[in-house]
C-alpha positions as CSV (number, residue, x, y, z in Angstrom):
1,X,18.7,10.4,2.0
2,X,19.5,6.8,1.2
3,X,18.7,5.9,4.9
4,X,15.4,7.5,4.7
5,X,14.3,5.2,2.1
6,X,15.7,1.8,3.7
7,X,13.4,3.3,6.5
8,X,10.4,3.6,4.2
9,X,11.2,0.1,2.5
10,X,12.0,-1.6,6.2
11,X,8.2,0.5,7.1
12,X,6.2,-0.9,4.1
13,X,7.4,-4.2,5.0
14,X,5.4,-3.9,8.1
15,X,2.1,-2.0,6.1
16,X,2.1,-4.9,3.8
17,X,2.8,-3.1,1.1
18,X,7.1,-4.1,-0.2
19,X,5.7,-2.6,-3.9
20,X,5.0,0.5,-3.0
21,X,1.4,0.6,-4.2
22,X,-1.1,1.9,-1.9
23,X,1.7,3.9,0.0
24,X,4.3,5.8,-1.8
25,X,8.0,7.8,-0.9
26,X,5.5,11.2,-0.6
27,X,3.5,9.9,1.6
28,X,5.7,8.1,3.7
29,X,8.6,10.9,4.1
30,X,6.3,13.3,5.7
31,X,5.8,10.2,8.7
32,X,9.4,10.0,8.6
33,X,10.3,13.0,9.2
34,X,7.7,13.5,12.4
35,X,8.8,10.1,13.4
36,X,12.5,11.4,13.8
37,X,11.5,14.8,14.9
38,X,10.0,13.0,17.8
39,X,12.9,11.1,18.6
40,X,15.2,13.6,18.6
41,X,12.9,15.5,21.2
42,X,12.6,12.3,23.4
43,X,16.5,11.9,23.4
44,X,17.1,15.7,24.3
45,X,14.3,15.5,27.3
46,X,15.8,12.5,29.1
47,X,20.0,14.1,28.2
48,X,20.8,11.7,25.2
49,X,23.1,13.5,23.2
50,X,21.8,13.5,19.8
51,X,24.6,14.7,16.6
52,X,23.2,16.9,14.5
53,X,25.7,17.9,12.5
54,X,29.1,16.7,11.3
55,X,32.0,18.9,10.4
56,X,34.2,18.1,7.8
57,X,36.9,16.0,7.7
58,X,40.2,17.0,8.4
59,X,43.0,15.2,6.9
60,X,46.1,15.2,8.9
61,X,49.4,13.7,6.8
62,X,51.7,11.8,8.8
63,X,54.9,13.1,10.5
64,X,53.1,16.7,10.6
65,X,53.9,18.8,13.5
């Protein structure tokens, strides 16, 4: 979530608004969100692999057979 809001705060930068006034987190996440949808379509229609999920990490000790 903490890369959604450097999006917002690197977005209002470019609205003209860095306080946050006139265009708040609620009604900037929903543009977000559309925004990435978007770009995740775009990247799966011209076979740019896009990760969606991440599995856990496995921890594998040294000198393990």
């Amino acid at each position: 979530m903490s890369q959604a809001f450097a999006a917002i705060r690197s977005a209002r930068a470019y609205i003209n608004d860095v306080n946050g006034i006139t265009w708040t987190d609620a009604m900037l996440m929903p543009l977000l969100t559309e925004a990435y949808t978007e770009l995740v379509q775009d990247l799966d229609v011209n076979q740019v692999g896009v990760l969606k999920q991440q599995s856990t990490v496995i921890t594998v000790p040294a000198l393990t057979l």
